[in-house]
C-alpha positions as CSV (number, residue, x, y, z in Angstrom):
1,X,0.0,0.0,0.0
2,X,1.4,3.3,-1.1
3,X,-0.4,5.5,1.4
4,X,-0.3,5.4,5.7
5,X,-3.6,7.1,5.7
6,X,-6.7,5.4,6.1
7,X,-10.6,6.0,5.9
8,X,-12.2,4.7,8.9
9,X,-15.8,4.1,8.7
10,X,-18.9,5.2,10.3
11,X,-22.5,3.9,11.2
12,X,-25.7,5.7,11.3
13,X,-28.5,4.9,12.6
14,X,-31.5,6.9,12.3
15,X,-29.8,9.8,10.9
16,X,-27.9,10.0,14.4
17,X,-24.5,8.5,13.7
18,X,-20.4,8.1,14.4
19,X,-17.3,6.5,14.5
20,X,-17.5,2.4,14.5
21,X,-15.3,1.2,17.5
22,X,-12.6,-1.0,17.1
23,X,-14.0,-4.5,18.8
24,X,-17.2,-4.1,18.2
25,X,-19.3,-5.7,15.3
26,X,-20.2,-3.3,12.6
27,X,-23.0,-5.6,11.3
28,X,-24.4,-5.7,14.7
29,X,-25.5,-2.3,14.9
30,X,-27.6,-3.0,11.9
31,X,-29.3,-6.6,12.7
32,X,-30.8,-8.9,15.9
33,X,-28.0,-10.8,17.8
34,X,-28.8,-14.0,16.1
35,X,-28.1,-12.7,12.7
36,X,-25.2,-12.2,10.7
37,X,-26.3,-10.3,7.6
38,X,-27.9,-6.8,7.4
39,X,-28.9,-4.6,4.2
40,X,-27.2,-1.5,4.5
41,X,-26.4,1.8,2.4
42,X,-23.4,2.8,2.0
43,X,-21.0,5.6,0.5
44,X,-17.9,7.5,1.1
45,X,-18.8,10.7,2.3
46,X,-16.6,13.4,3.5
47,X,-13.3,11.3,3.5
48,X,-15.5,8.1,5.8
49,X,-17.0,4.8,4.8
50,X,-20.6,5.6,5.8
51,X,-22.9,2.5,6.3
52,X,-26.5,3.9,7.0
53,X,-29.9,1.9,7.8
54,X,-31.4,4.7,5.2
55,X,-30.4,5.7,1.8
56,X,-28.1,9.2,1.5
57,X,-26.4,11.2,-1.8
58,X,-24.4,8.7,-3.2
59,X,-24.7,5.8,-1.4
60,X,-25.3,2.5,-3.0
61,X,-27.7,-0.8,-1.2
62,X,-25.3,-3.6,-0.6
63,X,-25.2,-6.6,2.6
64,X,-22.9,-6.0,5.5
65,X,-21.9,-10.0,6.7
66,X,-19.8,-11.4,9.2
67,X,-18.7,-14.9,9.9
68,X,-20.6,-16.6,12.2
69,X,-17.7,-16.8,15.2
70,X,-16.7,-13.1,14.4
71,X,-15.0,-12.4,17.4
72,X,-16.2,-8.8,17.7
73,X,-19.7,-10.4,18.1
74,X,-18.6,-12.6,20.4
75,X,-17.1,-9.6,22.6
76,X,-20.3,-8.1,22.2
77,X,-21.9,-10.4,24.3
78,X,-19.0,-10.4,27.1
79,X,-17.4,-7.2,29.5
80,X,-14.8,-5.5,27.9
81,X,-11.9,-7.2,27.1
82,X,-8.5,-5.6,28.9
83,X,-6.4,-4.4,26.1
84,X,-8.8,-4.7,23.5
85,X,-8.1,-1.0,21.8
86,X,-11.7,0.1,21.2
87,X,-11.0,3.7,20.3
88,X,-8.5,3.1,17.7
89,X,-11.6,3.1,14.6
90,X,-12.4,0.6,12.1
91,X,-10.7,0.7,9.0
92,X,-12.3,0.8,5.3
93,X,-10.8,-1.6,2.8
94,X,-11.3,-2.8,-0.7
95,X,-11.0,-6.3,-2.9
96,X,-11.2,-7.2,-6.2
97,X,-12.4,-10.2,-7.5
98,X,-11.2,-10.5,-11.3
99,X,-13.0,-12.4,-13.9
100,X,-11.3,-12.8,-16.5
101,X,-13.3,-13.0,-20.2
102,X,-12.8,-16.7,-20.0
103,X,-14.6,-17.0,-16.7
104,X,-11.7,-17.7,-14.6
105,X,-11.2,-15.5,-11.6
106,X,-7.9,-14.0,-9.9
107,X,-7.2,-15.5,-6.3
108,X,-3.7,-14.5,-4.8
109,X,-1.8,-16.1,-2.1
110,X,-0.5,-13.8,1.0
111,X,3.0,-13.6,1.7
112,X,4.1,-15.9,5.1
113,X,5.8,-12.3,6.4
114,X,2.5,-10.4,6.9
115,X,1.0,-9.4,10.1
116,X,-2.2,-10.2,8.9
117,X,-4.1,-13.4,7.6
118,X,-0.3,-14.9,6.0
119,X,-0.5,-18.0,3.7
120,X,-4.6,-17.2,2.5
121,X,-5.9,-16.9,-0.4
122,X,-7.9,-13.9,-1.4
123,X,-8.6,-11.3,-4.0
124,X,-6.3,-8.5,-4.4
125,X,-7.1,-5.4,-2.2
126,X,-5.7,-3.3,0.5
127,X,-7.0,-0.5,2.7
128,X,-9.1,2.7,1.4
129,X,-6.8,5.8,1.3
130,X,-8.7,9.8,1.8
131,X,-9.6,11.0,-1.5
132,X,-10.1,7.9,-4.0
133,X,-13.1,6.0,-4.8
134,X,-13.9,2.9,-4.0
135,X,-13.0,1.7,-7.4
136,X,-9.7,3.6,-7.5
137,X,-8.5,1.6,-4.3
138,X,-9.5,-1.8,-6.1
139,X,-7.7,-0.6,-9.2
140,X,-4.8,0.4,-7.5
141,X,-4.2,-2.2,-5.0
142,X,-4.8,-4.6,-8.1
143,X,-1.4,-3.0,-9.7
144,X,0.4,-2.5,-6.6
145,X,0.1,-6.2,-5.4
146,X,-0.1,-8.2,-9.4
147,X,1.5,-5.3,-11.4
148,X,-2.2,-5.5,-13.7
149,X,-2.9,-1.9,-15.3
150,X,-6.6,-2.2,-16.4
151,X,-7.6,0.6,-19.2
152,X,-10.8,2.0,-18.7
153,X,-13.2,0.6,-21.7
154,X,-11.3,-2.4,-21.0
155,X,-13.2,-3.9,-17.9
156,X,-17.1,-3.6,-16.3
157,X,-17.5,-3.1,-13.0
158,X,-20.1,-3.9,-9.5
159,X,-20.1,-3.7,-5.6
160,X,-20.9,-7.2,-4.6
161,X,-20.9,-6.5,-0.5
162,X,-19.2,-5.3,2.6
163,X,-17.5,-8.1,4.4
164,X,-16.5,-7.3,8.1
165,X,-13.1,-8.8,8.7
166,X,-11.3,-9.5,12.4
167,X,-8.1,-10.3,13.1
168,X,-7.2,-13.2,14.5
169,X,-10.1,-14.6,13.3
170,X,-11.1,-16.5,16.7
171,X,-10.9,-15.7,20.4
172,X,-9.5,-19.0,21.1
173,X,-5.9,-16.8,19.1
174,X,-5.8,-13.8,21.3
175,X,-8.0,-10.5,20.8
176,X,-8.6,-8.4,18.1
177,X,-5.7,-6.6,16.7
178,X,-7.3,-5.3,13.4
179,X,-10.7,-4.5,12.3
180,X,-12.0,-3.8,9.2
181,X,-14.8,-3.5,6.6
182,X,-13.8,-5.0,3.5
183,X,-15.5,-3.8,0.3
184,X,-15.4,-6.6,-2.4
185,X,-15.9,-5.3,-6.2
186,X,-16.4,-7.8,-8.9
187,X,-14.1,-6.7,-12.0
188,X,-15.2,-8.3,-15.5
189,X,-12.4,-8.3,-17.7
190,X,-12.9,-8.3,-21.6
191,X,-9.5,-10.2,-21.6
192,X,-8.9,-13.5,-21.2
193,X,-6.6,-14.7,-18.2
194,X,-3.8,-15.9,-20.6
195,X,-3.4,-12.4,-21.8
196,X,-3.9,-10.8,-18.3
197,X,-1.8,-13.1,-16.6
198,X,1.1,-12.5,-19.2
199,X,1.3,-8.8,-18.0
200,X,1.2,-9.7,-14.2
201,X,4.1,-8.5,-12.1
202,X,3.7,-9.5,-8.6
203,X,5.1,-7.6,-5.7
204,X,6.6,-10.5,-4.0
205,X,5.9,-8.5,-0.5
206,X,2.5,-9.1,-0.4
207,X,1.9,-11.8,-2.8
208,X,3.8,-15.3,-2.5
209,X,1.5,-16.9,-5.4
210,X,-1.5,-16.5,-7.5
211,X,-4.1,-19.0,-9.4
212,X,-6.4,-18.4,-11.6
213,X,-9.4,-20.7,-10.9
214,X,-12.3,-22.3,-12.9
215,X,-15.7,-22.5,-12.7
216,X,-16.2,-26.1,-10.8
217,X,-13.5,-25.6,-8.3
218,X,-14.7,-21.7,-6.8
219,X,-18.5,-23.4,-6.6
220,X,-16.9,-25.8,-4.5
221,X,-15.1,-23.5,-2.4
222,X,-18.4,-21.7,-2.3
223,X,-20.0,-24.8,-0.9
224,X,-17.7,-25.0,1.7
225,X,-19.5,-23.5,4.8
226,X,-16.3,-22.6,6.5
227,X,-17.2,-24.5,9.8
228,X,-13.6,-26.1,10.4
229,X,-11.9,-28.8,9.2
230,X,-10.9,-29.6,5.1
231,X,-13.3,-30.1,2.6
232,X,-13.4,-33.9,0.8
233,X,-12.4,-33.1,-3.1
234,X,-15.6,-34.1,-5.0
235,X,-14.1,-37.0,-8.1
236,X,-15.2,-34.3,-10.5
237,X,-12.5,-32.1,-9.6
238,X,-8.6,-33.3,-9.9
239,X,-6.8,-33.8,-6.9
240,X,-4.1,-30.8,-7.6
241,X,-4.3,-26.8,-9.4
242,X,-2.2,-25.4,-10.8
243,X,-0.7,-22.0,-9.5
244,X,2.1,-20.0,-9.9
245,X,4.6,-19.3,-6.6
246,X,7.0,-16.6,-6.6
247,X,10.5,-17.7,-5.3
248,X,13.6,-15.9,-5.1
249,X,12.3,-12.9,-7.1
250,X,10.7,-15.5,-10.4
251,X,7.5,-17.5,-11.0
252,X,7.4,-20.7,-11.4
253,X,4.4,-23.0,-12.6
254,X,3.7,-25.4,-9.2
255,X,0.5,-28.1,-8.0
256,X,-1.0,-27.8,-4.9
257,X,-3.9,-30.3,-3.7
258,X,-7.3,-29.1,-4.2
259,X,-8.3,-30.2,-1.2
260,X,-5.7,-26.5,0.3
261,X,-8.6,-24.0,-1.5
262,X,-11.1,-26.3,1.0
263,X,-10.2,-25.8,3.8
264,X,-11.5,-23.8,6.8
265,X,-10.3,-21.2,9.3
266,X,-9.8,-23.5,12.5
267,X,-11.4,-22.9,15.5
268,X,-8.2,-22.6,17.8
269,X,-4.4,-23.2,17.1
270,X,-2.6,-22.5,14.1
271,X,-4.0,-21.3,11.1
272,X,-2.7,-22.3,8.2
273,X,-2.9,-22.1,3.8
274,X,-6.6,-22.1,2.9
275,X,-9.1,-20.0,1.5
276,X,-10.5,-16.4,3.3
277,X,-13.9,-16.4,5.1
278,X,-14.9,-13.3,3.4
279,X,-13.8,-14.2,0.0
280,X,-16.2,-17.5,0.3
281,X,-18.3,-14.4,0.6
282,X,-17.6,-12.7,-2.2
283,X,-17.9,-15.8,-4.3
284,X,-21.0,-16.8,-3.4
285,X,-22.0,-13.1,-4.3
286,X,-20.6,-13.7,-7.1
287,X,-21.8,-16.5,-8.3
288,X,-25.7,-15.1,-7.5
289,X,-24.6,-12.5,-10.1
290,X,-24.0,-15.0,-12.8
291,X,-20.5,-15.6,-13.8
292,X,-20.9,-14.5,-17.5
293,X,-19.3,-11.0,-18.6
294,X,-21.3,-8.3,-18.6
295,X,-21.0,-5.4,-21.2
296,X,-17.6,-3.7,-21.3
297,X,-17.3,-0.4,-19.6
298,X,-17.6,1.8,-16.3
């Protein structure tokens, strides 16, 4: 990420609204404790990531989600934590899920050296910085992390949803030490991922690998519930994918087993290589949009 700024968002309620506090669930401001999901408006306004329970200039209708052992909603329901740093804000940030003309889409692996969620696979994205739109993150934080320029006339473009993100992503690993709402945007690309992936450049930083995946195999990642444990690799589906790892500054074609995009966040312990919580999310959104392209343009 270029910038050290970032846009912190805010909830309204009512018209009466401010800061959201680090710790505490976002998407339970907006629906009943048993809930996960909540329809929501939302917008930048004013250099903020506003999410409203009522429409306002500019704002678009999306669904604010959480995972179901989101730990802020779980310290919701407890005394405050010591040391949990609730006046710190919660951040806005922004994914991009590529589909490329020949319906594969872009997942990237995080490099082992970050502080946050190493070794998963998710879309490209990074935080929101003051004074770009939505789609300008997602564009640049595509280039920054894959070294992919996409021309405008080139692509199409859609919010899918807001995704509310906590890390560690369990108790059970220690309290929350960052908080954010992730927007995810769905990219259609009028190229196919043979000519896209000839012009990637990945930062090796952030990125450690990429795949492009089909069809078959992101349904099944979709219909993975996230619940713990690995997945069982339907027979339709081969037992390895191919993706591309970056080593010692070059990429090199590799396998992995199928069975890695399956699994699940565990419930305690050590995490380990498998596929994000909220970009199951953004699949499934994804996938309710229909995977073919739409028409070309902004």
């Amino acid at each position: 990420m270029a910038g050290l700024a970032h846009v912190l968002v805010h909830v309204r309620r009512g018209g009466v609204g401010g800061p959201a506090r680090f710790g505490q669930s976002v998407t339970g401001a907006f629906c009943p404790p048993h809930a996960d999901a909540a329809a929501v408006s939302c917008g930048l306004e004013r250099g903020r990531l506003v999410l409203s329970d009522a429409a306002f200039p500019g704002s678009a209708e999306t669904i604010l989600e959480r995972p179901r052992s989101c730990p802020a909603k779980l310290l919701g329901r407890q005394p405050a934590a010591a040391g949990t740093p609730g006046d710190c804000g919660v951040t806005a940030g922004v994914a991009v899920l590529l589909q490329a003309s020949t319906r594969r889409v872009l997942l990237t692996r995080r490099a082992a050296a970050l502080a946050v969620f190493p070794d998963v696979w998710v879309p490209p994205g990074g935080h929101a910085e003051p004074g770009e739109e939505l789609l300008d993150t997602g564009l640049r934080e595509l280039e920054e992390e894959t070294g992919l320029r996409l021309e405008a006339g080139t692509f199409s473009w859609r919010m899918l949803g807001l995704w509310e993100s906590v890390y560690p992503p369990a108790l059970s690993q220690g309290l929350p030490r960052r908080h954010h709402v992730v927007c995810y945007l769905l990219l259609r690309s009028a190229e196919s991922h043979e000519r896209l992936q000839a012009r990637m450049r990945p930062n090796g930083s952030e990125v450690s690998a990429y795949a492009w995946l089909e069809p078959p195999v992101l349904e099944r990642i979709i219909a993975e519930d996230g619940a713990g444990g690995a997945g069982a690799v339907p027979g339709a589906l081969p037992a390895t994918l191919s993706i591309t790892e970056l080593r010692g500054g070059s990429a090199r074609a590799a396998e992995v087993p199928t069975a890695t995009f399956l699994n699940a966040a565990p419930g305690g312990g050590e995490d380990g290589e498998r596929v994000g919580a909220g970009t199951r999310f953004a699949l499934r959104l994804w996938l309710e949009a229909g995977r073919e392209p739409g028409p070309v343009g902004p």
